[in-house]
N, C-alpha and C positions, 0 to 999 in steps of 0.2 A: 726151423731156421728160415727157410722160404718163405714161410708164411709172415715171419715179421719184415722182411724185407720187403713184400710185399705191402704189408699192410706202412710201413714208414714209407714206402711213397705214393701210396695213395694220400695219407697223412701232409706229408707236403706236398701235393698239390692242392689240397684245398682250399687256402689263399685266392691260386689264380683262377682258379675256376668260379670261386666267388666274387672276384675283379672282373670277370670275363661281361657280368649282367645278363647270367642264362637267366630267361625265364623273366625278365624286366621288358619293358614297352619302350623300344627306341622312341624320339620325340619323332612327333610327325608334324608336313606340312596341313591343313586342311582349308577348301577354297570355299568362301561362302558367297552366293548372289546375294550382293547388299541391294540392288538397284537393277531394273531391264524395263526397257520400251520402245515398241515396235511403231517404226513412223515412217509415211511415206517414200519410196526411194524416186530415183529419175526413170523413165518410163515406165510408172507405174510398176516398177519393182520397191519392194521394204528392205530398212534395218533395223537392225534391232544393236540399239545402245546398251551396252551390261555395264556394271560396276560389281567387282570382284575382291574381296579382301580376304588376306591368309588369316584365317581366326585361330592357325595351329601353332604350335611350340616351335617349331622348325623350318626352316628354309624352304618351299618351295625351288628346288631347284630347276624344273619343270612345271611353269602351270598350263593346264591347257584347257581351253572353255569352247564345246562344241555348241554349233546351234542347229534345232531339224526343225525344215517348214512346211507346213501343211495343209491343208484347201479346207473347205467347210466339211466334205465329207472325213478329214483325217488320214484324209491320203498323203503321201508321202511328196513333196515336192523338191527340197533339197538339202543339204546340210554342208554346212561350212565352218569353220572355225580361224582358232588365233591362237597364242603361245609367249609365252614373257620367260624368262630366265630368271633365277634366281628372286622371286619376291618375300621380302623377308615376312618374320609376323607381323602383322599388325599393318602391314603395307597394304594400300586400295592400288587397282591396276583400274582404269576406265578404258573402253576400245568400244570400236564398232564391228559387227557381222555384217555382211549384205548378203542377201539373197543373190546368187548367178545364175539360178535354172533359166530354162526360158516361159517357164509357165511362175514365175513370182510374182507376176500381176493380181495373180488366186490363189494369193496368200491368208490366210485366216488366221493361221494361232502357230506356233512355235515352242518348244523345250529346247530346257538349256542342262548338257551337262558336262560338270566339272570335272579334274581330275588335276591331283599335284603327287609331283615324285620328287623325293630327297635319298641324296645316298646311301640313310639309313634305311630307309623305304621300300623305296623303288615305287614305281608306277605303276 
């Protein structure tokens, strides 16, 4: 007799737990570098202009795009970033980074990295 009682409510839950989406792929936001270029700044400091688009299913509800810059040898000179709320899919964000070290004069080369969080997500 336990055992069926048992086993009738395992029985009905099955329903919710199949409503639940275990084991399914929330939608996610994802940030793609459509466009970047790195041009003179004011005393011989650079920025670097990016163009950014959600290529993913979901809301960026956080996008945040870092930039690191570095000298001819690949040394580390600074990193900076930016941040937009809520970019939906399909939406382009344009911004600029500047360089603030004090050595961005010897600037050479730069990476860019993305990162976007959604509710379903997270960051």
């Amino acid at each position: 007799m336990k055992r069926m009682a048992i086993a009738c409510i395992l029985f009905a839950m099955l329903p919710v737990v199949g409503c639940t989406g275990i084991g399914s792929t929330p939608p996610a936001a994802k940030l793609a570098v459509i466009s970047h270029e790195m041009t003179g700044g004011e005393a011989g400091g650079v920025t670097v202009q990016v163009t950014v688009k959600n290529v993913g299913s979901a809301v960026a509800e956080l996008a945040e795009v870092t930039v690191s810059f570095y000298d001819t040898d690949r040394s580390f000179i600074d990193s900076s970033g930016d941040s937009v709320m809520n970019l939906r899919p399909g939406e382009i964000w344009d911004f600029e980074i500047v360089c603030q070290g004090a050595r961005c004069s010897q600037v050479k080369s730069y990476e860019i990295e993305t990162m976007a969080g959604t509710s379903s997500g997270g960051l």
